[in-house]
N, CA, C and O atoms as CSV, one atom per row, in Angstrom:
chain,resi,resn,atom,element,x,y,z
A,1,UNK,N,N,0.837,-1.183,0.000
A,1,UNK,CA,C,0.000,0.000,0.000
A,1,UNK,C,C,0.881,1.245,0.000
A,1,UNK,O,O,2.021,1.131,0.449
A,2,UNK,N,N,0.465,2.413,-0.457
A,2,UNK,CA,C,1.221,3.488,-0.958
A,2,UNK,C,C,0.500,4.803,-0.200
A,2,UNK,O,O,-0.671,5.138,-0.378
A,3,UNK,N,N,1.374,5.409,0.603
A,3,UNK,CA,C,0.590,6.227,1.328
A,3,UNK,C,C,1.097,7.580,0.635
A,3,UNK,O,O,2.190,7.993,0.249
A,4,UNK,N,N,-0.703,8.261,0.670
A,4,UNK,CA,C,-0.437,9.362,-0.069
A,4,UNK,C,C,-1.016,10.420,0.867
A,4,UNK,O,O,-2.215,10.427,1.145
A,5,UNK,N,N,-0.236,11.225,1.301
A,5,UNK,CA,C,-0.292,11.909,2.659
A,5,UNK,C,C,0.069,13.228,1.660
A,5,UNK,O,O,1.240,13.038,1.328
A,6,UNK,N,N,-0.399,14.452,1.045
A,6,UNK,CA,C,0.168,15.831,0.648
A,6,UNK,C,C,0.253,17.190,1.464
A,6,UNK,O,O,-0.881,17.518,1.810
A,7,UNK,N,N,0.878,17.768,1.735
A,7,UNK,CA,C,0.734,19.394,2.262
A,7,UNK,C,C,0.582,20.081,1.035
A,7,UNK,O,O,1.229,20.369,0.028
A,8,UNK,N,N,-1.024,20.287,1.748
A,8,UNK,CA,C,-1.528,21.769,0.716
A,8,UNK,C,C,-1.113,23.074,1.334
A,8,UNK,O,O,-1.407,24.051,0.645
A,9,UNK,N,N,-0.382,23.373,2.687
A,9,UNK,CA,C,-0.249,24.276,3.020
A,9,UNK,C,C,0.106,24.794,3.753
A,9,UNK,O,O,-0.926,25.465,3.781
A,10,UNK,N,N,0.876,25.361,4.788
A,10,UNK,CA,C,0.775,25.665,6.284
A,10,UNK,C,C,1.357,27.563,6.594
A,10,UNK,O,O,1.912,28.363,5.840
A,11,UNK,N,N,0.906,27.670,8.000
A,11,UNK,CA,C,1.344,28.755,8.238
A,11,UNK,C,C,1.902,28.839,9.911
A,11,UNK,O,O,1.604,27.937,10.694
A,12,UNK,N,N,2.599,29.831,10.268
A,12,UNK,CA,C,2.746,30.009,11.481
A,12,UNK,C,C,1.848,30.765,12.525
A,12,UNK,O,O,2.082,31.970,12.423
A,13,UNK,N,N,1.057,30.546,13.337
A,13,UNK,CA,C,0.052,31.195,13.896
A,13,UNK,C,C,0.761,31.954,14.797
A,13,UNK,O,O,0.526,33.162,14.845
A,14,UNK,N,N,1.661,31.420,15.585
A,14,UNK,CA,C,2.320,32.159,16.676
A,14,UNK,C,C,3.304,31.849,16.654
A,14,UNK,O,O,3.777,30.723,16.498
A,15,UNK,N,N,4.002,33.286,16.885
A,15,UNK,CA,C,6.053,32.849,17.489
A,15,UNK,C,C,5.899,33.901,18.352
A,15,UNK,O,O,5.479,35.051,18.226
A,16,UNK,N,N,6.577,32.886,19.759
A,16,UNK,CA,C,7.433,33.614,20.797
A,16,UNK,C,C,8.235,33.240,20.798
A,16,UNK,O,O,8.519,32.073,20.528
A,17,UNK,N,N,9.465,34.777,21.350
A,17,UNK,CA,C,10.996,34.267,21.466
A,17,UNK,C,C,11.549,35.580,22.756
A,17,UNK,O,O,11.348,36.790,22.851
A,18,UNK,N,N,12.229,34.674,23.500
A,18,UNK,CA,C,12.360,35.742,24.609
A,18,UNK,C,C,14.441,35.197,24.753
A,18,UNK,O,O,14.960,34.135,25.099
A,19,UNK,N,N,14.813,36.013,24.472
A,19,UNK,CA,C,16.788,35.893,24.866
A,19,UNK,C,C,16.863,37.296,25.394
A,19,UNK,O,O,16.645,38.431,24.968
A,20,UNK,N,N,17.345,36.618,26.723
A,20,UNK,CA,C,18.145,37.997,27.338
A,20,UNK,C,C,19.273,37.486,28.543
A,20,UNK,O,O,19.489,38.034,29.625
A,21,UNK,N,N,19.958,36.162,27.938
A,21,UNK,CA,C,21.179,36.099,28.299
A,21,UNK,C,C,21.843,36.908,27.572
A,21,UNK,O,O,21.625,37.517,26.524
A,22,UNK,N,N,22.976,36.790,28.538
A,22,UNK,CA,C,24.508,37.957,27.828
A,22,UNK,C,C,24.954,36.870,26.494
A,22,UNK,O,O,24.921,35.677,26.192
A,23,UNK,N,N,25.380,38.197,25.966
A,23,UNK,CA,C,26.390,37.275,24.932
A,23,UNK,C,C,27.301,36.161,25.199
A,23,UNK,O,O,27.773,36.122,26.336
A,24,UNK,N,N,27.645,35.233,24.354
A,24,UNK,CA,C,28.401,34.148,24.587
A,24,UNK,C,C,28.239,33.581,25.989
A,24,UNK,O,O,29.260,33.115,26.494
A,25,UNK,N,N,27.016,33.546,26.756
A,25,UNK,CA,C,25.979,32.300,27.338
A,25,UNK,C,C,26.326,30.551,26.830
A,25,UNK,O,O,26.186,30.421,25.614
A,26,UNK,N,N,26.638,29.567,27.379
A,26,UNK,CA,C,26.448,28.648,26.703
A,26,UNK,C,C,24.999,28.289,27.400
A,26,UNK,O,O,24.638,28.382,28.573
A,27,UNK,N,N,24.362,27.876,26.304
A,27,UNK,CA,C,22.987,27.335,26.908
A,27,UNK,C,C,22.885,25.778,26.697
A,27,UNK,O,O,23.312,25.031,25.817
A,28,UNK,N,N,22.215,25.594,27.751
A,28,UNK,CA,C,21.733,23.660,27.647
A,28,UNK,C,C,20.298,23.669,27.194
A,28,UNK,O,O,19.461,23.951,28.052
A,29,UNK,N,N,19.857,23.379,25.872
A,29,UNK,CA,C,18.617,23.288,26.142
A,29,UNK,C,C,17.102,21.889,25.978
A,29,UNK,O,O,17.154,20.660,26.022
A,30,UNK,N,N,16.215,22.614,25.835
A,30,UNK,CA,C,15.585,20.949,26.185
A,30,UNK,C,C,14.578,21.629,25.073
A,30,UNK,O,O,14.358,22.825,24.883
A,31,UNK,N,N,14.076,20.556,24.446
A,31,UNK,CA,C,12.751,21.011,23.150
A,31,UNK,C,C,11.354,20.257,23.493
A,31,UNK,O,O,11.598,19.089,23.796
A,32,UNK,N,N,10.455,20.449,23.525
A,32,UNK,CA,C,8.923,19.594,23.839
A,32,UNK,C,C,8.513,19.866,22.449
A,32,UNK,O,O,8.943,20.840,21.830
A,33,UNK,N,N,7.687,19.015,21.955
A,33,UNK,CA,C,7.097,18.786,21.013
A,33,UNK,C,C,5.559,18.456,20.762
A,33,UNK,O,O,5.383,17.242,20.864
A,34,UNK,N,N,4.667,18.987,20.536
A,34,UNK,CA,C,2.728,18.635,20.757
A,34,UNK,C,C,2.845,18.747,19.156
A,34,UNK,O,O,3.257,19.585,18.354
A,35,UNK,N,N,2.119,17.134,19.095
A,35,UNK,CA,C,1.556,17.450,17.291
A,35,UNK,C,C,0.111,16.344,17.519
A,35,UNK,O,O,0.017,15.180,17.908
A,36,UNK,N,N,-0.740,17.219,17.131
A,36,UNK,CA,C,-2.278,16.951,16.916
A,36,UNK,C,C,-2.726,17.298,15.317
A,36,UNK,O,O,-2.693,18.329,14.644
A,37,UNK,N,N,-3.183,15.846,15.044
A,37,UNK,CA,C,-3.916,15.552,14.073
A,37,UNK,C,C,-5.658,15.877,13.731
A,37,UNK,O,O,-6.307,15.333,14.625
A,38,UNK,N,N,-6.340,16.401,12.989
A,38,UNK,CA,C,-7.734,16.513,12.830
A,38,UNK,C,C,-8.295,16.624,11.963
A,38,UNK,O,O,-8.196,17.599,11.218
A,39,UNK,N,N,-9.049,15.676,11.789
A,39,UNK,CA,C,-9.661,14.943,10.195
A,39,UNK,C,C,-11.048,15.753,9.715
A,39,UNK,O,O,-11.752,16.249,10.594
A,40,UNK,N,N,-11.306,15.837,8.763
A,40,UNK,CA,C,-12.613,17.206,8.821
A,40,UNK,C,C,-13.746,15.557,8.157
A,40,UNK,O,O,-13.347,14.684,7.387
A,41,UNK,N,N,-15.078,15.654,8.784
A,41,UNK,CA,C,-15.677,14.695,8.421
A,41,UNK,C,C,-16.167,14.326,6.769
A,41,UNK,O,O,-16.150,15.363,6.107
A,42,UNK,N,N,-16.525,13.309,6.084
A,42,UNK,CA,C,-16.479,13.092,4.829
A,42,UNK,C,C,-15.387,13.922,4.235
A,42,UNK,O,O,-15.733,14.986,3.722
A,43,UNK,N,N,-14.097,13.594,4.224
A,43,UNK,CA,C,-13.457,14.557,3.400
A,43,UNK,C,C,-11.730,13.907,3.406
A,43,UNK,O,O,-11.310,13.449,4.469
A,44,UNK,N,N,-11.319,13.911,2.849
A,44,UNK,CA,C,-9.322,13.528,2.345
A,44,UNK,C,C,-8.638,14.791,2.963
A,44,UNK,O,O,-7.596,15.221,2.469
A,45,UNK,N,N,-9.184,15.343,3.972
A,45,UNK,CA,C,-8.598,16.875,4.378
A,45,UNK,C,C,-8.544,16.705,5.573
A,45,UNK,O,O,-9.534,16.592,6.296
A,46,UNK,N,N,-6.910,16.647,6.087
A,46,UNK,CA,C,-6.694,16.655,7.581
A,46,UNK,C,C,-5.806,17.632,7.956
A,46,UNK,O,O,-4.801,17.879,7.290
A,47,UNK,N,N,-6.224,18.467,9.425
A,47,UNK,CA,C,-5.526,19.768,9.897
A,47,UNK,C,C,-4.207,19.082,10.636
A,47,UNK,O,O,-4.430,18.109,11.356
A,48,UNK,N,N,-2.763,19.575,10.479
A,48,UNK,CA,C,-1.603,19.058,11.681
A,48,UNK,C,C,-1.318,20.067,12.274
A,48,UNK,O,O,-0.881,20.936,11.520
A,49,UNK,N,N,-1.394,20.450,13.712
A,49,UNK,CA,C,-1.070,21.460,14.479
A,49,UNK,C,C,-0.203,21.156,15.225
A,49,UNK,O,O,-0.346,20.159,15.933
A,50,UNK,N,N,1.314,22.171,15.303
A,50,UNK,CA,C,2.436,21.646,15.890
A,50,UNK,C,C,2.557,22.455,16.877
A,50,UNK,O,O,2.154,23.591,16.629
A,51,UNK,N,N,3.051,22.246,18.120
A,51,UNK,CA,C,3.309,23.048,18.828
A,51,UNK,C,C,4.927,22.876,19.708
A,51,UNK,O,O,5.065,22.069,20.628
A,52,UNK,N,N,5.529,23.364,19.445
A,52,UNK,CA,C,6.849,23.264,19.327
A,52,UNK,C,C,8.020,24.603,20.380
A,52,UNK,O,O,8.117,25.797,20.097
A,53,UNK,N,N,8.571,24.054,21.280
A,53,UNK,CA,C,9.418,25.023,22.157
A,53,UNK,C,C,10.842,24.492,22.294
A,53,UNK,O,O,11.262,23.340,22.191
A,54,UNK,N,N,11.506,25.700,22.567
A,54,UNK,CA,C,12.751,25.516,23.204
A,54,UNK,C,C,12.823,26.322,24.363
A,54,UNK,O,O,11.981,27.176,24.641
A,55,UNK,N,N,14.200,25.957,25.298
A,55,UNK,CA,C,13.826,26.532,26.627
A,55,UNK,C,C,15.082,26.043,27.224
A,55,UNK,O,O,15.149,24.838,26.985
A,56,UNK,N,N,16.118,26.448,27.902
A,56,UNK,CA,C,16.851,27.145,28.647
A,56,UNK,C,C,16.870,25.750,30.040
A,56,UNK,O,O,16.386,26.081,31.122
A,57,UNK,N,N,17.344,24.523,29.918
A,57,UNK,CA,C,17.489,23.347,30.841
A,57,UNK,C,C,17.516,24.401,32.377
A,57,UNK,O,O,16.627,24.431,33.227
A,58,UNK,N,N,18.644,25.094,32.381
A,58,UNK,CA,C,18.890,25.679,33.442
A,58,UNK,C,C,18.227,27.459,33.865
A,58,UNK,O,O,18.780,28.494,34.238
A,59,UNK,N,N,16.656,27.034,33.529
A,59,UNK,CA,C,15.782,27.903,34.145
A,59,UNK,C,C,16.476,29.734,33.527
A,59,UNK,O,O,15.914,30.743,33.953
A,60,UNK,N,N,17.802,29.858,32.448
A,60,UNK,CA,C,18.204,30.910,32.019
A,60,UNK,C,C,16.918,31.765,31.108
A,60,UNK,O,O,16.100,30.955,30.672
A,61,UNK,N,N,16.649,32.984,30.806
A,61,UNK,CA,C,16.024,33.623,30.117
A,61,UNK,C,C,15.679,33.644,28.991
A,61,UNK,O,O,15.027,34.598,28.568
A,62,UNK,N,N,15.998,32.682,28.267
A,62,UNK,CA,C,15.740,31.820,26.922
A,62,UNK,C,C,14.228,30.735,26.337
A,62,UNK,O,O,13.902,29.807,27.077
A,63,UNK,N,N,13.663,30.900,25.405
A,63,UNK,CA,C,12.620,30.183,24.993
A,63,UNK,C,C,12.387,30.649,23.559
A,63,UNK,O,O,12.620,31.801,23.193
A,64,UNK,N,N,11.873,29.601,22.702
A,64,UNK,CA,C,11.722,30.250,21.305
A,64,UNK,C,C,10.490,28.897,21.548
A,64,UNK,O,O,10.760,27.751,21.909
A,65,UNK,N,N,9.061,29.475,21.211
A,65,UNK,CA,C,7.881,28.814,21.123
A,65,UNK,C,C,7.636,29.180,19.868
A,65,UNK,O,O,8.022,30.271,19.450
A,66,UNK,N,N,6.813,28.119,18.942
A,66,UNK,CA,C,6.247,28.300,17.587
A,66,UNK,C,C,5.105,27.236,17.626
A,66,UNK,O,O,4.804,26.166,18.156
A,67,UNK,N,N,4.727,28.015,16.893
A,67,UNK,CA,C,2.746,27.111,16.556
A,67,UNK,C,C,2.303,27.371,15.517
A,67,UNK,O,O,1.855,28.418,15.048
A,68,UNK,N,N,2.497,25.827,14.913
A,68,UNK,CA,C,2.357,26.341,13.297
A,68,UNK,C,C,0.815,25.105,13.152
A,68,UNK,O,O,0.205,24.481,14.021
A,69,UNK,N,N,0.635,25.190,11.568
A,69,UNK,CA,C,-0.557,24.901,11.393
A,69,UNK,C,C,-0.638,24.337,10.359
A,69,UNK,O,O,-1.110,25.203,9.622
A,70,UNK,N,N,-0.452,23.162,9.584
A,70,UNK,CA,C,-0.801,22.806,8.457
A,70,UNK,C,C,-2.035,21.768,7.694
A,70,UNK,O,O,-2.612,20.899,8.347
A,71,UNK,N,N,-2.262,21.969,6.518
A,71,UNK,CA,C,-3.266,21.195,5.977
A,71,UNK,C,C,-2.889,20.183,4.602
A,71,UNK,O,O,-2.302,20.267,3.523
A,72,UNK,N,N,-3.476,19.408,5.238
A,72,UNK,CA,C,-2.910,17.954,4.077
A,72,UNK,C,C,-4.198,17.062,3.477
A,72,UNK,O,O,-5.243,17.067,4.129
A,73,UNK,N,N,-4.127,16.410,2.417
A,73,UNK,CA,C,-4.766,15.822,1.751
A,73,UNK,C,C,-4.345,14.158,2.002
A,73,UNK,O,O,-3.125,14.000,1.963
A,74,UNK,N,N,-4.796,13.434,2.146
A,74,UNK,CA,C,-4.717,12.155,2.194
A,74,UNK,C,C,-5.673,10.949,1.565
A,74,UNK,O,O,-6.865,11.149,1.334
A,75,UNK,N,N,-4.949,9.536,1.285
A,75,UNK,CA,C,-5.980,8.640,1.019
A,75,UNK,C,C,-7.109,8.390,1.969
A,75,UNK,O,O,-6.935,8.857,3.095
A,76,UNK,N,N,-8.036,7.860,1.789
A,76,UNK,CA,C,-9.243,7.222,2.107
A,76,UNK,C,C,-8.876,6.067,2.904
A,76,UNK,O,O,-9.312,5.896,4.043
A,77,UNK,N,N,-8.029,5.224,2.281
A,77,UNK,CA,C,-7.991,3.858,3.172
A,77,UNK,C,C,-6.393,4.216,3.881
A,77,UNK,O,O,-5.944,3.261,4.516
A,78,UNK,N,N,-5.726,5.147,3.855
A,78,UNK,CA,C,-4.552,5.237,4.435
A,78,UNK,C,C,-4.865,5.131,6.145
A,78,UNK,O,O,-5.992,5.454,6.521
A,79,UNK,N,N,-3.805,4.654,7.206
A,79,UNK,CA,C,-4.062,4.484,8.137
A,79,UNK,C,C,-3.992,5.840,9.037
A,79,UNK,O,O,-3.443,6.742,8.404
A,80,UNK,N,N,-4.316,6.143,10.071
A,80,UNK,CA,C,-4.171,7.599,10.626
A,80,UNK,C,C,-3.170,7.737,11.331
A,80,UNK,O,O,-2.845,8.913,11.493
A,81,UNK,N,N,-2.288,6.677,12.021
A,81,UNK,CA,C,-1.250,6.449,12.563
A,81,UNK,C,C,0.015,6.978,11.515
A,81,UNK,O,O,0.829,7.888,11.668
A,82,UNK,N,N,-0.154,6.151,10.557
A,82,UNK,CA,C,0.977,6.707,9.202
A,82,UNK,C,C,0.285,8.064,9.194
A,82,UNK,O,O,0.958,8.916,9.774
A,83,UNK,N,N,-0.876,8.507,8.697
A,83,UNK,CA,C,-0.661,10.043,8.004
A,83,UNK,C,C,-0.158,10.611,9.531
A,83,UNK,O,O,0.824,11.329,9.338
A,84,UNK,N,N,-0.420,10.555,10.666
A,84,UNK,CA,C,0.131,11.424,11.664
A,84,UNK,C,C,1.702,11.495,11.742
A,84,UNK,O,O,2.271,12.539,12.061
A,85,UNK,N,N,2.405,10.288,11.423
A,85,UNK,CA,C,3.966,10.253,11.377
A,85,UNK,C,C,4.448,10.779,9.917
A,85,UNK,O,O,5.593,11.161,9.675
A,86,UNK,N,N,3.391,10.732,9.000
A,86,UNK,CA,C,4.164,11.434,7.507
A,86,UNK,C,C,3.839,12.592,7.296
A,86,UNK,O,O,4.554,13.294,6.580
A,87,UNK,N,N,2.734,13.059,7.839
A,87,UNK,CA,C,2.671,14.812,8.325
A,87,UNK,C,C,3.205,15.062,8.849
A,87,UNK,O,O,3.712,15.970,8.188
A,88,UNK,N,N,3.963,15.060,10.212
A,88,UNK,CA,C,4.783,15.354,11.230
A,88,UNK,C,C,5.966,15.349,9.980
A,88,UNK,O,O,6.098,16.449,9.444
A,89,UNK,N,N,6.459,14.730,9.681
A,89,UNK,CA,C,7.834,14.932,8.982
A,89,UNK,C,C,7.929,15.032,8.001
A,89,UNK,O,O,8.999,14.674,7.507
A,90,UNK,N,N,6.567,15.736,6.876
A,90,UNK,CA,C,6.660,16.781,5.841
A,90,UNK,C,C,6.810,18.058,6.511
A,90,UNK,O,O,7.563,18.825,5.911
A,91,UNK,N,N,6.233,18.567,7.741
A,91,UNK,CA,C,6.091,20.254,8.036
A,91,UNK,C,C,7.405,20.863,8.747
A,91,UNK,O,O,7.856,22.008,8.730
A,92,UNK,N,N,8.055,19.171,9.653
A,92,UNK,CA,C,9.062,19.634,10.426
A,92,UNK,C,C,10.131,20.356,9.896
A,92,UNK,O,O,10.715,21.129,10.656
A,93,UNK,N,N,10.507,20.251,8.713
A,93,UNK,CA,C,11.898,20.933,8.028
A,93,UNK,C,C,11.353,22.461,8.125
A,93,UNK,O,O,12.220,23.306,8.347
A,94,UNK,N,N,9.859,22.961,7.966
A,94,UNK,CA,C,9.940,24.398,7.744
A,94,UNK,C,C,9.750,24.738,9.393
A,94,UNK,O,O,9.887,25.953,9.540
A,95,UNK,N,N,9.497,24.103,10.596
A,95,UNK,CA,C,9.548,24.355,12.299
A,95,UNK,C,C,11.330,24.831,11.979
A,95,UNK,O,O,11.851,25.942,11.875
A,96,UNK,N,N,11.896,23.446,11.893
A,96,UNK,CA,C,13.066,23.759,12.241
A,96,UNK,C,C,13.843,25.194,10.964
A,96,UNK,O,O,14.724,25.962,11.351
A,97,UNK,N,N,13.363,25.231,9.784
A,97,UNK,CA,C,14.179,26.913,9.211
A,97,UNK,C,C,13.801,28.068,9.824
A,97,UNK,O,O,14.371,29.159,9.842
A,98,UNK,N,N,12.584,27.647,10.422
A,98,UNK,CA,C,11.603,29.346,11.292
A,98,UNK,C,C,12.677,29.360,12.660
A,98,UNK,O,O,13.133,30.379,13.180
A,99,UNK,N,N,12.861,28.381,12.952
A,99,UNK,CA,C,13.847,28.381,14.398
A,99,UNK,C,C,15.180,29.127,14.068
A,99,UNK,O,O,15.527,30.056,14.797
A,100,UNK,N,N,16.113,28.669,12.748
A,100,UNK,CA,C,17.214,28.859,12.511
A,100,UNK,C,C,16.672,30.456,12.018
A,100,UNK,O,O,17.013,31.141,12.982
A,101,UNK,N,N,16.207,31.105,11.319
A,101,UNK,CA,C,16.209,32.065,10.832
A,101,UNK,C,C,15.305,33.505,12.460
A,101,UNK,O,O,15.624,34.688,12.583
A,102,UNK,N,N,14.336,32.792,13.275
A,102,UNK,CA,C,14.305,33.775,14.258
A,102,UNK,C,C,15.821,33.780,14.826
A,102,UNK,O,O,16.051,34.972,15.034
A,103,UNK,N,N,16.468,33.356,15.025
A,103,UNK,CA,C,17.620,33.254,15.410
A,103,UNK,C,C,18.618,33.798,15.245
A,103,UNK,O,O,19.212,34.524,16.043
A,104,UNK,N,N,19.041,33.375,13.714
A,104,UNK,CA,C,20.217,34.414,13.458
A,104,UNK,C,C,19.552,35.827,12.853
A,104,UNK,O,O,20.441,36.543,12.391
A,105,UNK,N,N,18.366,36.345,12.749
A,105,UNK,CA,C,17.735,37.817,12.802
A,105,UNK,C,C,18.121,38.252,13.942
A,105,UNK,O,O,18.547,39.407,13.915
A,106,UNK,N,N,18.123,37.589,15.214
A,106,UNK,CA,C,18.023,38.176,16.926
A,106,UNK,C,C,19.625,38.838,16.915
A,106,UNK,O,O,19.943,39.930,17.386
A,107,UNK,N,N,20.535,37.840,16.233
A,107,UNK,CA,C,21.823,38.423,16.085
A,107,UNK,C,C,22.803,37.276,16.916
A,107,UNK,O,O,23.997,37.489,17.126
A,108,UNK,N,N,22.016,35.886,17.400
A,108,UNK,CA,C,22.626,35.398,17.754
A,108,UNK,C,C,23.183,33.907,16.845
A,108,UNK,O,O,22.707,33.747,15.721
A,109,UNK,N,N,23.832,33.232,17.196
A,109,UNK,CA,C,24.287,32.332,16.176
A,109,UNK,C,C,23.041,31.367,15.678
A,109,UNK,O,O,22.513,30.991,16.725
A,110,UNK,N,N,22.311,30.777,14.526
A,110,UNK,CA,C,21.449,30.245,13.917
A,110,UNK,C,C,21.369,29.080,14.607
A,110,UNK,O,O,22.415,28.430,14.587
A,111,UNK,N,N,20.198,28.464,15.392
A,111,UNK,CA,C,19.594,27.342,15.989
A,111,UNK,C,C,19.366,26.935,15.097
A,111,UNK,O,O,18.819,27.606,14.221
A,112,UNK,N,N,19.719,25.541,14.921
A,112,UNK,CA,C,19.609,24.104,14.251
A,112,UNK,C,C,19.045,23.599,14.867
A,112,UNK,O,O,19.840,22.940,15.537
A,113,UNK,N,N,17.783,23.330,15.282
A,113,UNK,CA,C,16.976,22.030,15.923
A,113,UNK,C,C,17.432,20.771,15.402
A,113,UNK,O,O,17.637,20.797,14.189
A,114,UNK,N,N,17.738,19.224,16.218
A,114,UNK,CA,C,17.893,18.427,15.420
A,114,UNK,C,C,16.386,17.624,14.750
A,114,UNK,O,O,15.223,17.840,15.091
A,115,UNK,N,N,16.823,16.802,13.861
A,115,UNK,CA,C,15.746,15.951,13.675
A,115,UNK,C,C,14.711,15.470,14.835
A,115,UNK,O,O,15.078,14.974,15.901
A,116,UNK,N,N,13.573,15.660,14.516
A,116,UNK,CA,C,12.812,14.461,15.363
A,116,UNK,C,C,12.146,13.752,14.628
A,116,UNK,O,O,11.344,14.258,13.844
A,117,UNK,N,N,12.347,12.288,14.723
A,117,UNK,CA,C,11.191,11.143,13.952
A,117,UNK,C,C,10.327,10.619,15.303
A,117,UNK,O,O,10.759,10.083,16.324
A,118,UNK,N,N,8.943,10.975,14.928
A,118,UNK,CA,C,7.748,10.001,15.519
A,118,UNK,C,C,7.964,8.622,15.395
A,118,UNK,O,O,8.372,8.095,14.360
A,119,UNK,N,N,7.649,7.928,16.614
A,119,UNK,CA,C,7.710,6.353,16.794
A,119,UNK,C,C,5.837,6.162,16.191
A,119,UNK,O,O,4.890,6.834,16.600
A,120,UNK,N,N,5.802,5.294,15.377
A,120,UNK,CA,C,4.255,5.152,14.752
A,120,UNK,C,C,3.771,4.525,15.883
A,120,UNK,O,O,2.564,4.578,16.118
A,121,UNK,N,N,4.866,3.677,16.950
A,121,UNK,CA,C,3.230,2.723,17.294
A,121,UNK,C,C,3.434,3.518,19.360
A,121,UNK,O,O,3.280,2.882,20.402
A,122,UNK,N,N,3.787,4.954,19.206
A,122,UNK,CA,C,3.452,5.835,19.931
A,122,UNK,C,C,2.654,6.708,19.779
A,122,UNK,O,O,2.349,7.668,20.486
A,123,UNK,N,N,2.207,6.258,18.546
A,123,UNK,CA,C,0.764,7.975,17.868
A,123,UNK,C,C,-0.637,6.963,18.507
A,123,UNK,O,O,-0.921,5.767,18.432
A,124,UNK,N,N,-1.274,8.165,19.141
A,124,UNK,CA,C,-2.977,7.402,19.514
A,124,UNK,C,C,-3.583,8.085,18.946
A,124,UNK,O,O,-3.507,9.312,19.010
A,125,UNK,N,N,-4.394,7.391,18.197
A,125,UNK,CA,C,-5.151,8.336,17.693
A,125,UNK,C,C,-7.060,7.974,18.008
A,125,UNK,O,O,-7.832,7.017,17.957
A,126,UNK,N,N,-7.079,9.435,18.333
A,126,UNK,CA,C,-8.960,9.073,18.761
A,126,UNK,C,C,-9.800,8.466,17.759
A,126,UNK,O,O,-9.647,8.423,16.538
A,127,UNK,N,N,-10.890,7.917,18.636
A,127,UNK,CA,C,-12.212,7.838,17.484
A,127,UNK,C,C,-12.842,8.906,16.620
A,127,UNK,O,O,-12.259,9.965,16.390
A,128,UNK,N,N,-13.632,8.716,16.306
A,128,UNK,CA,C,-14.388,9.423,15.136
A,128,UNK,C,C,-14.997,10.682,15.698
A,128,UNK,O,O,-15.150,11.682,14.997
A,129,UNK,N,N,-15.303,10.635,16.820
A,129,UNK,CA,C,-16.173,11.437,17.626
A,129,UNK,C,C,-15.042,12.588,18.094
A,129,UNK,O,O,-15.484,13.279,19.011
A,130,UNK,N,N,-13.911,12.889,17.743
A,130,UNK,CA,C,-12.699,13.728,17.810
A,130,UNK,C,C,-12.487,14.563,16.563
A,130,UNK,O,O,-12.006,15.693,16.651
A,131,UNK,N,N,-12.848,14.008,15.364
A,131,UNK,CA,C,-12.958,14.427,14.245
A,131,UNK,C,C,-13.724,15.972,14.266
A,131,UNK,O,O,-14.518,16.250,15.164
A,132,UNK,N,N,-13.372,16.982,13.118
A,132,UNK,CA,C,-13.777,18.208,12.927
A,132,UNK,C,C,-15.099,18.249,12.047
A,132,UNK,O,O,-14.818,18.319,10.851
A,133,UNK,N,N,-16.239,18.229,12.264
A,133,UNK,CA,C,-17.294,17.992,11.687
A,133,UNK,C,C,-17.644,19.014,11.401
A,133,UNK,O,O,-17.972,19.681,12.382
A,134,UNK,N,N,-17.792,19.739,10.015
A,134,UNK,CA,C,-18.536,21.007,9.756
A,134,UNK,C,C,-18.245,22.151,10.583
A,134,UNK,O,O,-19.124,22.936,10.942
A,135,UNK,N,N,-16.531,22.307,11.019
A,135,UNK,CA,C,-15.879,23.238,11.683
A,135,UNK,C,C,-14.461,23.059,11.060
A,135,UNK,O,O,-13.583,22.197,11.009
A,136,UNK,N,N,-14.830,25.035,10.360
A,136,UNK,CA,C,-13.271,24.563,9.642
A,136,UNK,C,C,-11.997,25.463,10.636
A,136,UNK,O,O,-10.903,25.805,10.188
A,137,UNK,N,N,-12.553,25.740,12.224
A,137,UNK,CA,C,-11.454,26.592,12.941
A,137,UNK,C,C,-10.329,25.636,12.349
A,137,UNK,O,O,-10.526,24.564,11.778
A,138,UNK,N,N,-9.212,26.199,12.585
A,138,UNK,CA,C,-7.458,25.878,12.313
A,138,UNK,C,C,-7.258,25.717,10.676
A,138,UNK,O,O,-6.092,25.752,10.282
A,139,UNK,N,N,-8.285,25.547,9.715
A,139,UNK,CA,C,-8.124,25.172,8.546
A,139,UNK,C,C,-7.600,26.610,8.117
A,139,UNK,O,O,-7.899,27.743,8.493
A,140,UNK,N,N,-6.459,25.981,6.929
A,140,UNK,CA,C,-6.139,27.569,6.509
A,140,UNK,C,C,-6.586,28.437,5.639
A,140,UNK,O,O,-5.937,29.445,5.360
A,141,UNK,N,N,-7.602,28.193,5.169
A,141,UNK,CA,C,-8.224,29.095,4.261
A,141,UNK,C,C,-9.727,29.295,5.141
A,141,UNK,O,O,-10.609,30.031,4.697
């Protein structure tokens, strides 16, 4: 079977970024990651909402939060487990350039987030009754 998972689109809804260590700070930091899936009813059209931080291990004045938003097209019989792990890692490359580029704008050296790959048989995904029924909030158009 051939999974056909597309991004029609995404945008960034929100960026926060707060640095007010001194220059040449070494920072330790730690990243959390929220990605929610939502299927719009009768339809090949599912919303991925990422919610994505960095943050300062040692409680320093540092955080770069982003919340982005994308929309994808998918098969019918594709599983929701796969489209949640092949959405997640079509949108992630543009999380991680928004990171590198707030970054070296601030004036400090360009954050490279590393990779993250989703474990598939760690995605849960709800029943039907979770689904976006005749509500297109988060959709991007």
């Amino acid at each position: 079977m051939i999974l056909v998972v597309e991004l029609k689109g995404y945008r960034i809804n929100t960026i926060t970024f707060e640095n007010k260590v001194p220059s040449g700070t070494e920072l330790k930091l730690n990243n959390q990651v929220k990605y929610n899936v939502n299927y719009k009813e009768n339809s090949d059209i599912c919303v991925g909402m990422l919610d994505f931080r960095v943050s300062e291990a040692d409680m320093k004045p540092f955080e770069i939060r982003v919340q982005l938003v994308a929309e994808f097209t998918y098969g019918l019989d594709d599983d929701r487990s796969d489209i949640h792990v092949n959405s997640f890692d079509q949108i992630f490359p543009f999380l991680r350039q928004a990171i590198s580029n707030i970054t070296t704008l601030s004036g400090m050296p360009g954050l490279l987030i590393p990779m993250i790959k989703l474990n598939r048989d760690n995605v849960q995904v709800a029943n039907s009754q979770n689904d976006t029924s005749n509500n297109d909030e988060g959709m991007l158009n």
